[in-house]
C-alpha positions in Angstrom: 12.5 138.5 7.9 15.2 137.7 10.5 12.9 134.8 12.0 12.9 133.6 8.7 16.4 133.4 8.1 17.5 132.0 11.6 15.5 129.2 11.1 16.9 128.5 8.0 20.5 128.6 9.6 19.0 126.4 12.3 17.6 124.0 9.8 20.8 124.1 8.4 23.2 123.4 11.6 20.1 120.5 12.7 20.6 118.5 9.2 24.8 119.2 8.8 26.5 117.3 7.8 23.8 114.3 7.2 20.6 113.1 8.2 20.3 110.9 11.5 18.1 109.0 13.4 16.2 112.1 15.6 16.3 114.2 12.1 14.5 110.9 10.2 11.4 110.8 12.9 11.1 114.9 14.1 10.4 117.9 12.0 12.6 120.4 12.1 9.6 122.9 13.4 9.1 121.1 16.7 12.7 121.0 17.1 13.3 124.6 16.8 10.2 125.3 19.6 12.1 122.4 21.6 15.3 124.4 21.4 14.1 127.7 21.9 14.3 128.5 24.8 17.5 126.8 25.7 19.8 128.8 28.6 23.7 128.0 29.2 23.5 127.7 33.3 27.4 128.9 33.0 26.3 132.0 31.2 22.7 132.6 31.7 22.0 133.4 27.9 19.8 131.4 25.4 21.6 129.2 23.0 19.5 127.3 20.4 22.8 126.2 18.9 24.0 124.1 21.5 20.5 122.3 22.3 21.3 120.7 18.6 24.4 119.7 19.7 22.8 118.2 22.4 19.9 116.4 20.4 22.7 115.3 17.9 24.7 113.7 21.2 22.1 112.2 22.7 20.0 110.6 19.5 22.2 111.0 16.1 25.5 109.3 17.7 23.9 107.4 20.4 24.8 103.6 18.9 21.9 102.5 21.5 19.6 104.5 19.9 20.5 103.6 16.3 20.3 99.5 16.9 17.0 100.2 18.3 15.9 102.1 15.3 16.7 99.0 13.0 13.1 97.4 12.5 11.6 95.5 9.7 10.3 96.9 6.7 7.6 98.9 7.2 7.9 99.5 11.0 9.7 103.0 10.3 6.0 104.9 11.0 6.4 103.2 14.3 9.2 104.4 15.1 8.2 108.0 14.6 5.3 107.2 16.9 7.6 106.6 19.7 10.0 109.3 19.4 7.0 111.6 19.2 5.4 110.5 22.0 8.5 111.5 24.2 9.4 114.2 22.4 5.9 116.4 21.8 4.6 116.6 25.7 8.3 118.6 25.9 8.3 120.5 23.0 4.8 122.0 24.5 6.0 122.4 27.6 9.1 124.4 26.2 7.9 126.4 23.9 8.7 129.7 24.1 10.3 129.3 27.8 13.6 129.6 29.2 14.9 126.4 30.6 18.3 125.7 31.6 20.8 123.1 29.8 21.0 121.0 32.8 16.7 120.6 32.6 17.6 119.7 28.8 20.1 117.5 29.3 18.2 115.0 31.7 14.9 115.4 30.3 16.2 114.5 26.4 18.1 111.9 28.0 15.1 109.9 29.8 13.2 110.3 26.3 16.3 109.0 24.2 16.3 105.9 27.3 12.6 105.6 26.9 12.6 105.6 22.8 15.3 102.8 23.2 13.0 100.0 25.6 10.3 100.7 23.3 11.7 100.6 19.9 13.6 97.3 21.0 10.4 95.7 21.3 9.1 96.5 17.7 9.7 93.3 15.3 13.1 93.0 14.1 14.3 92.4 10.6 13.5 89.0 9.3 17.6 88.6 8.4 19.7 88.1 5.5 20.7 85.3 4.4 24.1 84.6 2.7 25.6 84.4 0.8 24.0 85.1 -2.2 20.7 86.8 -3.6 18.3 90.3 -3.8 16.5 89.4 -0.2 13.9 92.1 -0.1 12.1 91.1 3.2 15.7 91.3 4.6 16.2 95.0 4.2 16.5 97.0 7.2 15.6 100.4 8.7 18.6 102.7 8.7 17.8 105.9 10.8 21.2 107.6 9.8 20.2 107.8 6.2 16.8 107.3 6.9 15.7 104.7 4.2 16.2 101.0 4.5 19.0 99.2 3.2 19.3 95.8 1.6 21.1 92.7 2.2 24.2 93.7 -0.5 24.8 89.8 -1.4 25.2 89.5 -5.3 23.4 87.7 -7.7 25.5 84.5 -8.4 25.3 81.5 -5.7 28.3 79.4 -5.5 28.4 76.4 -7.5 27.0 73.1 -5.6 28.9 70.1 -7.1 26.7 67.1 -8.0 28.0 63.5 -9.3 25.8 60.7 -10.4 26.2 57.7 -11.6 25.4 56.6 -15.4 21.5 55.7 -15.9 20.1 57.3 -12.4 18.2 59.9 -12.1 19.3 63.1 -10.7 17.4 66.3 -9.5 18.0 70.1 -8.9 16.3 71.7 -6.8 16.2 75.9 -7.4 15.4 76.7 -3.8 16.7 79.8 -1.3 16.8 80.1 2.4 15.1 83.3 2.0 11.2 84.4 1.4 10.3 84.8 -2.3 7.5 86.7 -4.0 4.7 84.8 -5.4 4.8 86.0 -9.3 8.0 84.6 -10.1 9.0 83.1 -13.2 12.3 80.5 -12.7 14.3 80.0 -16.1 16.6 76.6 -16.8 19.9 77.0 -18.5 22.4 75.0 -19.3 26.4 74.8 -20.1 27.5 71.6 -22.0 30.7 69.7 -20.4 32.2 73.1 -18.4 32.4 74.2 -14.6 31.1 78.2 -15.2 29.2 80.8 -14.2 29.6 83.0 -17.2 25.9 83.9 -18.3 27.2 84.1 -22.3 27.7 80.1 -22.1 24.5 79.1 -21.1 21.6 78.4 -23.5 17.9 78.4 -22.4 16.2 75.1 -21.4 13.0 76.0 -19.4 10.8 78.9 -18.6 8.3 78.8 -16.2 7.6 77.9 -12.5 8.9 75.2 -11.9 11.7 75.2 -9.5 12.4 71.8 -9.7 14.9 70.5 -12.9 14.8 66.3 -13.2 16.9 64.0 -15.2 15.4 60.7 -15.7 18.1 58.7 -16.5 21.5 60.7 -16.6 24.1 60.0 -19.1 27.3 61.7 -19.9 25.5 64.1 -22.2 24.6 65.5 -19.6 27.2 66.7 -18.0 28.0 70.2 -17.3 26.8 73.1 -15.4 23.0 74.0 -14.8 22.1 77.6 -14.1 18.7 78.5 -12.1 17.7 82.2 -12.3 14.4 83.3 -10.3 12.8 86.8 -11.8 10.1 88.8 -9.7 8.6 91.5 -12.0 11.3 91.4 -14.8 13.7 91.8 -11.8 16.8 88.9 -11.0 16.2 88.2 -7.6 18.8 85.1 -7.5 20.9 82.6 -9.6 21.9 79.6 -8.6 24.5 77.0 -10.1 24.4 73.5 -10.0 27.8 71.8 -11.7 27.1 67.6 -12.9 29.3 65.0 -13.1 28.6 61.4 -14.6 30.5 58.7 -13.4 30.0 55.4 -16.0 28.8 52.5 -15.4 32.2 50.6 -16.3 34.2 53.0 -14.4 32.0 52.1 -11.1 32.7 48.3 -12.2 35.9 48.6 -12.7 36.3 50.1 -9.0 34.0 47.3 -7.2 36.5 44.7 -8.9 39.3 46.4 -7.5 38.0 46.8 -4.1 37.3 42.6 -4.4 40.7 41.8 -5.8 41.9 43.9 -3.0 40.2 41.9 -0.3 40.9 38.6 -1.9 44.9 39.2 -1.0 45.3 41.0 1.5 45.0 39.4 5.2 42.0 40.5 7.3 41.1 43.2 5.2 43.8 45.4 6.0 46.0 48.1 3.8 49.2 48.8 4.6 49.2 52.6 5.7 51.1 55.3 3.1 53.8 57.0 5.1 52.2 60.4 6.2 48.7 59.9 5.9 45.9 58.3 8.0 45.5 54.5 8.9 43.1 53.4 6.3 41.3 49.6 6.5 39.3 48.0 4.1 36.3 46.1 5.5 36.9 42.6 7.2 37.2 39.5 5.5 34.5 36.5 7.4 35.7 35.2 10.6 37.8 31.9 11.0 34.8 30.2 12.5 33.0 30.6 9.5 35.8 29.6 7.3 36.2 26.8 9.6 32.5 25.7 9.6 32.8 26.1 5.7 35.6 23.6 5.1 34.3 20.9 7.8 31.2 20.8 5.7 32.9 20.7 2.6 35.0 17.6 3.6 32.0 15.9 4.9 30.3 16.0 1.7 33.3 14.4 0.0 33.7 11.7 2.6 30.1 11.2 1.8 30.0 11.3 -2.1 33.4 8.7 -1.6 31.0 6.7 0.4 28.1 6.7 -1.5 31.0 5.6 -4.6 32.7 2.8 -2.9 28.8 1.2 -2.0 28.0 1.5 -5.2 30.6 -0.1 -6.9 30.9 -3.2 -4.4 27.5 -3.6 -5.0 28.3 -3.6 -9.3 30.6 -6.6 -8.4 28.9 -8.7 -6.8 25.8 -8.6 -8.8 28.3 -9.4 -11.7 29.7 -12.4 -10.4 26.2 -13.8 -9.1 25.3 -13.2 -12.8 27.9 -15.1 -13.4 27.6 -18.1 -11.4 23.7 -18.8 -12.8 24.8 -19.2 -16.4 27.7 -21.4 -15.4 24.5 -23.8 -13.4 22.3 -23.3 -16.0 24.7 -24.7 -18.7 26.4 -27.9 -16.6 22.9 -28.7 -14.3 20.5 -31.5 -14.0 19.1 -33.0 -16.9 22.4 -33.2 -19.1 24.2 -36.6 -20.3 27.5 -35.9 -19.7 29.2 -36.6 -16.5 32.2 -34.6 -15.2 34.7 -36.0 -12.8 37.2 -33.8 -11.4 40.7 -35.6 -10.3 42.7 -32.8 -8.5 45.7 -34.4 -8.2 46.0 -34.7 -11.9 44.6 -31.0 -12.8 42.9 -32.9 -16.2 38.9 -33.4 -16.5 37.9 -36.7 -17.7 34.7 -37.2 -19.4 33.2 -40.6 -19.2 
């Protein structure tokens, strides 16, 4: 009856106030045979009391001991291994023998040393990966409450900001840093003309697996904000926003005339800097040996077309007058009656 009830208030001092790493691996049984036969040196009695304290120094609020413990999912069993293989051989040995606290102190402090290199080497958690999402292969072993605890990152991604210009296409792509179950089902939604993340404003698109969302040709219909949630098992396991904006086509023209006209008058390219802010330059204008080879050719194909005019119209007179000179022979030549006799000194033509 009394055994019963002292390892009950042994139990009961080992697990208070919580559970810890040593209390997550080893049963309380071997711990009360490892503690029995504990002995204060400074008073030469037994005290089962103080080996807990002990064990609760050396393992539960050891931080060494606590970082090694944090493995991957599934590597807990592992850990158990380990402890047990440097705590069993002593429990066996101590078991119902008196052994001073000096023998406990550096034998539970080579095993807690020991547990620590070992653990260490088990794989670690894969990581989590903010900010946002349920990241199940990111959980990690916690040996103070002995279960494994999750990333904590909510739900709802931070809106990525995408603009596109009128009649391109555009794509979303619902994709996480993170490892992702194979069943799961990825559902499109979509909030007309507004920058949100409120769930009640979107309206269902798409339901399937298919994580990517394309728009063809975009148009300013399609502006707004586009809301990817990925389900595992009827479970959220993400949602992701995506917020559009559709620049048209006569807005973008509108700009490239500017940025001409602006080049057109001012010299070398250059803007005058706004008191305050950065020095700001708009591409250069061609250099002067290209203007310069420009103009040369440019006058030299007028000199040439003037040329190519003058010839021309020399050559227009005198075919004219030669022209000319024929018909006068033909109509005065050989073979007519009439004589004419010229007498300069007089001016007059006399016809004999």
């Amino acid at each position: 009856m009394w055994k019963s009830v002292l390892w009950v208030l042994h139990a009961s001092l080992l697990f208070s106030p919580s559970l810890s790493c040593y209390q997550c691996l080893v049963d309380v049984g071997d711990s009360l045979r490892l503690c029995w036969g504990h002995v204060l040196t400074e008073y030469n009695i037994r005290n089962v009391d103080s080996c807990f304290r002990k064990l609760d120094r050396i393992f539960n609020n050891n931080e060494r001991v606590i970082e090694a413990g944090r493995v991957g999912k599934g590597y807990d069993e592992q850990l158990k291994k380990i402890l047990y293989a440097e705590i069993l051989p002593m429990v066996e040995e101590f078991d119902k023998k008196l052994n001073n606290d000096t023998v406990y102190e550096e034998r539970l402090q080579t095993a807690a040393d020991n547990f620590i290199a070992a653990a260490s080497k088990l794989p670690r958690v894969s990581g989590c990966f903010p900010p946002c999402g349920f990241q199940k292969a990111g959980t990690v072993y916690n040996c103070i409450t002995c279960q494994y605890d999750s990333c904590e990152f909510p739900l709802d991604c931070p809106v990525t900001e995408i603009k596109v210009m009128e009649n391109n296409r555009t794509r979303m792509w619902c994709d996480v840093p993170f490892p992702l179950p194979e069943d799961i089902e990825v559902i499109w939604r979509y909030a007309a003309e507004v920058k949100t993340q409120q769930v009640d404003q979107f309206k269902e698109v798409t339901v399937g697996v298919d994580r990517l969302y394309s728009i063809p040709s975009a148009s300013l219909q399609h502006q707004g904000t586009y809301q990817c949630e990925i389900y595992s098992g009827q479970h959220s396991i993400v949602r992701l926003y995506y917020y559009l904006t559709v620049t048209p086509q006569v807005v973008v023209g509108q700009a490239e005339l500017q940025e001409i006209f602006d080049l057109s008058l001012l010299p070398g390219g250059r803007i005058v800097p706004v008191p305050g802010g950065p020095p700001h330059s708009l591409p250069l204008l061609p250099s002067h040996v290209l203007l310069t080879a420009c103009l040369t050719a440019s006058l030299l194909l007028l000199f040439l077309s003037l040329g190519v005019l003058y010839w021309w119209s020399i050559s227009e007179s005198t075919s004219d007058g030669e022209q000319a000179e024929g018909g006068r022979a033909a109509a005065w030549g050989p073979g007519q009656d009439e004589e004419v006799t010229l007498i300069p000194c007089q001016g007059i033509q006399h016809l004999e």
